[in-house]
Chimera marker file (.cmm) of the C-alpha trace (Angstrom):
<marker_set name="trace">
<marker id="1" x="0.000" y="0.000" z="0.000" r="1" g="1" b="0" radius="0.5"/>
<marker id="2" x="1.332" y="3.369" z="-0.361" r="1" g="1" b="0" radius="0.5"/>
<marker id="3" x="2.027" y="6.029" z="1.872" r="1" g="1" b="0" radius="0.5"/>
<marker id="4" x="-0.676" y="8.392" z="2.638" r="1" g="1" b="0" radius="0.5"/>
<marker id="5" x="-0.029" y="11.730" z="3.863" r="1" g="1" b="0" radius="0.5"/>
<marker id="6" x="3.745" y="10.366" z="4.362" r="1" g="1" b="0" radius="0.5"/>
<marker id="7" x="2.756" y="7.770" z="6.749" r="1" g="1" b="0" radius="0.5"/>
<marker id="8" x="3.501" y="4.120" z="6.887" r="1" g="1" b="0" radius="0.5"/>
<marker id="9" x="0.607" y="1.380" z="6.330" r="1" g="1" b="0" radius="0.5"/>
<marker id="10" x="1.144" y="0.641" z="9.962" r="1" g="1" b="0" radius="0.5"/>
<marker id="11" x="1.230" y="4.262" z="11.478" r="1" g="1" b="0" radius="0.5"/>
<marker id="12" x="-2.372" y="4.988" z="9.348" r="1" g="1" b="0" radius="0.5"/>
<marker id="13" x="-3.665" y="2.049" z="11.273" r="1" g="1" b="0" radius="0.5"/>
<marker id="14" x="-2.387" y="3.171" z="14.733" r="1" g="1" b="0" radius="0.5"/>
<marker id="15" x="-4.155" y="6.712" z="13.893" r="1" g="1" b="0" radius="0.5"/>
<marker id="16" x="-7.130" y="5.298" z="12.750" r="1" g="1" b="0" radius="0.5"/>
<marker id="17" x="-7.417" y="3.323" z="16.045" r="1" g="1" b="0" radius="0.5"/>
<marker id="18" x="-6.780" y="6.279" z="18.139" r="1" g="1" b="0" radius="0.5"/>
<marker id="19" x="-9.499" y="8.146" z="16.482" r="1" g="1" b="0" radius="0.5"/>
<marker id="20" x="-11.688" y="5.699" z="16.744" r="1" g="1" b="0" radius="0.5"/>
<marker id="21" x="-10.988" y="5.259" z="20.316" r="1" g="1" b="0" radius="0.5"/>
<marker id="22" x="-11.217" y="8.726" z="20.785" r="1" g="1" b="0" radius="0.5"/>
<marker id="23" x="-14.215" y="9.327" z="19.239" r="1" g="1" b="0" radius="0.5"/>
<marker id="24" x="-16.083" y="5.965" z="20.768" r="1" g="1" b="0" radius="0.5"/>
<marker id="25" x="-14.451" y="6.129" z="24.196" r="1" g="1" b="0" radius="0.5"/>
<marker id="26" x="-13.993" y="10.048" z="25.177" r="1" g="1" b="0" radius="0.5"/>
<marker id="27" x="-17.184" y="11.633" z="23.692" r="1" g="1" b="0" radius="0.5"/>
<marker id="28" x="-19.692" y="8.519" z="24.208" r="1" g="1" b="0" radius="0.5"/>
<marker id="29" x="-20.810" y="8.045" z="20.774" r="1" g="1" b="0" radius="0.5"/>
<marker id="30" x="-20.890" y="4.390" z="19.074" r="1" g="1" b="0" radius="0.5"/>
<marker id="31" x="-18.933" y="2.714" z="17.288" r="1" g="1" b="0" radius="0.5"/>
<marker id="32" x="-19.270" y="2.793" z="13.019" r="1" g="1" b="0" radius="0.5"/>
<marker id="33" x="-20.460" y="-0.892" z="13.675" r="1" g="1" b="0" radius="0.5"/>
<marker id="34" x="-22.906" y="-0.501" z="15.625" r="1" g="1" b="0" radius="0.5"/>
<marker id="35" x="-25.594" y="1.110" z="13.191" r="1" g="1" b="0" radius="0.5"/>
<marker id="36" x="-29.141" y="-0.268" z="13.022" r="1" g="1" b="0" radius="0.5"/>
<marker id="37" x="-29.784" y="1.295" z="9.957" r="1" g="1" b="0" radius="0.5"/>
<marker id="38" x="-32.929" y="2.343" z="10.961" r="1" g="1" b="0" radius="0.5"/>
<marker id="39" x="-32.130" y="5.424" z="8.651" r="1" g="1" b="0" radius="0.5"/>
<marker id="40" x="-33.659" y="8.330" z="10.964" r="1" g="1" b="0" radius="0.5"/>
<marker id="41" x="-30.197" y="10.055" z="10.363" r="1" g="1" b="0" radius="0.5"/>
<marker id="42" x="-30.732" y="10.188" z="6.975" r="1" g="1" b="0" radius="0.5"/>
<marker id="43" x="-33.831" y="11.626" z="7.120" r="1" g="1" b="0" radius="0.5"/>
<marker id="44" x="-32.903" y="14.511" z="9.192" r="1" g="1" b="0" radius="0.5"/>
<marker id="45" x="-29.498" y="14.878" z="6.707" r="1" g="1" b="0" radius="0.5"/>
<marker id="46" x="-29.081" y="18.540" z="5.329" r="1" g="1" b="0" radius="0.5"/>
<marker id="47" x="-26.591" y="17.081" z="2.908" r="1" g="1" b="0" radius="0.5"/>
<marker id="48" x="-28.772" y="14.241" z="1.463" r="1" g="1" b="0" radius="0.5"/>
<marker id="49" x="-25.403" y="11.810" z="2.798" r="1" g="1" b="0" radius="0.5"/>
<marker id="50" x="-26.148" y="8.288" z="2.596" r="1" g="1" b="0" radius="0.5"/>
<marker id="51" x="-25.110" y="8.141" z="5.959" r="1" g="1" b="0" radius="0.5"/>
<marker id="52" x="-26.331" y="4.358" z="6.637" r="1" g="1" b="0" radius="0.5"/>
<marker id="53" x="-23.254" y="3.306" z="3.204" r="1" g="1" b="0" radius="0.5"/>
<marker id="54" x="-20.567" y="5.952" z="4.609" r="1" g="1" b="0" radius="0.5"/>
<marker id="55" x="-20.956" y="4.128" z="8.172" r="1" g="1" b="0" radius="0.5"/>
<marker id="56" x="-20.627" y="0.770" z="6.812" r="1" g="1" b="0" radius="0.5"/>
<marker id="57" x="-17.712" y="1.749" z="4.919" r="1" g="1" b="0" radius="0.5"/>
<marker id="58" x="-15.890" y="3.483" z="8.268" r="1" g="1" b="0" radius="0.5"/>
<marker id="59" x="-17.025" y="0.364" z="9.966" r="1" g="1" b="0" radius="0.5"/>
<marker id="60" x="-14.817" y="-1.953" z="7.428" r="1" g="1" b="0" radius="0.5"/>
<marker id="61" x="-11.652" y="0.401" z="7.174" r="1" g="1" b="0" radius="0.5"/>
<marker id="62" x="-11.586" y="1.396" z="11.119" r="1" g="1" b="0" radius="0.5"/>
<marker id="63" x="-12.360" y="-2.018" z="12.530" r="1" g="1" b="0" radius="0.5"/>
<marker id="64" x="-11.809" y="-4.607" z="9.544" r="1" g="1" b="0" radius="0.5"/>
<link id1="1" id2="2" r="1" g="1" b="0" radius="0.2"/>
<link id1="2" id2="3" r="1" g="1" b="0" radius="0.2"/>
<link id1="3" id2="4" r="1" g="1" b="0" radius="0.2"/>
<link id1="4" id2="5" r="1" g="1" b="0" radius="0.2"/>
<link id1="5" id2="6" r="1" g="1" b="0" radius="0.2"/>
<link id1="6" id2="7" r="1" g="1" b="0" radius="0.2"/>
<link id1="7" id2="8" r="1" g="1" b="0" radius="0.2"/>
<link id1="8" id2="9" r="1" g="1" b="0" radius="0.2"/>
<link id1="9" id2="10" r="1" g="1" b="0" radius="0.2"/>
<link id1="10" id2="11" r="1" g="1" b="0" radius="0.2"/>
<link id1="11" id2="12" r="1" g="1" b="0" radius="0.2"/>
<link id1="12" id2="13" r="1" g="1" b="0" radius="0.2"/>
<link id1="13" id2="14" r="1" g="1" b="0" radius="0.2"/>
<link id1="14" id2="15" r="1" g="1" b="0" radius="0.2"/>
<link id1="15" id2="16" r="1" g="1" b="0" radius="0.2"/>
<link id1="16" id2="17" r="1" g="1" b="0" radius="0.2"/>
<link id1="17" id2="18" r="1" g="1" b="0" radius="0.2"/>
<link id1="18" id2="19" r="1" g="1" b="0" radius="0.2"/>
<link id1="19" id2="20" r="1" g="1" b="0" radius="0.2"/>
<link id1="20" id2="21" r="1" g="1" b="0" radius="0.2"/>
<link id1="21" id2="22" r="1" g="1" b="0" radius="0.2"/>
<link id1="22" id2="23" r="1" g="1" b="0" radius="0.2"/>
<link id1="23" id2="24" r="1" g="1" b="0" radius="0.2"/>
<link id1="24" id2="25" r="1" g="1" b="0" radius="0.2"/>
<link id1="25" id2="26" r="1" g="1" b="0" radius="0.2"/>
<link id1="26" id2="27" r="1" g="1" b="0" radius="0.2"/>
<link id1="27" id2="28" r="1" g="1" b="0" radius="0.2"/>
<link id1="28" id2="29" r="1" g="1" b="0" radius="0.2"/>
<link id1="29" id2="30" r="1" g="1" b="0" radius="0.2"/>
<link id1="30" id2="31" r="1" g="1" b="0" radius="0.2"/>
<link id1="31" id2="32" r="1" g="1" b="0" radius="0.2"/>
<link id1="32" id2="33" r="1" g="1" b="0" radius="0.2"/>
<link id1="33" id2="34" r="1" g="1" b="0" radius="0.2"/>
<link id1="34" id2="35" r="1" g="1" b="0" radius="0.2"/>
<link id1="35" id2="36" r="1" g="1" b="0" radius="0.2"/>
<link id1="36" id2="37" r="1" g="1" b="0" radius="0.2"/>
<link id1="37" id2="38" r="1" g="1" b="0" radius="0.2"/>
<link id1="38" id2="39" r="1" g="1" b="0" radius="0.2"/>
<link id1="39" id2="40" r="1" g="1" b="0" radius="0.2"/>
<link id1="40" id2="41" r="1" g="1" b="0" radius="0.2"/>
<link id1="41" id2="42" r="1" g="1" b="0" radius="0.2"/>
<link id1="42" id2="43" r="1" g="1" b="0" radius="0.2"/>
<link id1="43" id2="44" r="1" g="1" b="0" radius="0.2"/>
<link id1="44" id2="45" r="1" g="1" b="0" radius="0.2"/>
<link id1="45" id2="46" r="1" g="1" b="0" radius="0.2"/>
<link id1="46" id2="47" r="1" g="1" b="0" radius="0.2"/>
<link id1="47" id2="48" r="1" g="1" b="0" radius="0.2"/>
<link id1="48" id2="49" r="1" g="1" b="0" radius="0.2"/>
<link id1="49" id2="50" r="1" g="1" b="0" radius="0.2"/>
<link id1="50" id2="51" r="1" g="1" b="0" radius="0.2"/>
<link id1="51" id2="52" r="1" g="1" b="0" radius="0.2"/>
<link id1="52" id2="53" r="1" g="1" b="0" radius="0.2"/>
<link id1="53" id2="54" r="1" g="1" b="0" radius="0.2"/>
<link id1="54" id2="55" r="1" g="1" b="0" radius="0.2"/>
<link id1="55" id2="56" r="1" g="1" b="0" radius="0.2"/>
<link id1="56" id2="57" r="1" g="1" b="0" radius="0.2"/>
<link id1="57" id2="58" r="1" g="1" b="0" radius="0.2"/>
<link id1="58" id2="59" r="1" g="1" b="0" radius="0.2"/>
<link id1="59" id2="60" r="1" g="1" b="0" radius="0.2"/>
<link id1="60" id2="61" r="1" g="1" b="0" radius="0.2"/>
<link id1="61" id2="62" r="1" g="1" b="0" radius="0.2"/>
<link id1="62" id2="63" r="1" g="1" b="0" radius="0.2"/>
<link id1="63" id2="64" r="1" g="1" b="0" radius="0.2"/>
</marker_set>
């Protein structure tokens, strides 16, 4: 994989786990992989964002 931003395959990984953790852990909110899809977010969405794909997505690249 190439380097993004200048950083190593491994230190993406290690960031993407501390914002993950940091998100999740210090603020309260859920974990990516833990949407119902229930879809109430995106019907509330100014942006129109398919929020229910972009989560699912997050989930797979944050948490394999």
């Amino acid at each position: 994989m190439k380097d993004f931003n200048g950083l190593t395959e491994k230190e993406q990984e290690t960031l993407k786990k501390a914002q993950e953790e940091w998100l999740v852990g210090k603020h309260g909110r859920k974990s990516a992989n833990e949407c119902v899809k229930c879809g109430k977010c995106e019907e509330v969405c100014p942006q129109h964002i398919k929020i229910r794909d972009e989560l699912e997505k997050i989930a797979a690249e944050l948490l394999g």
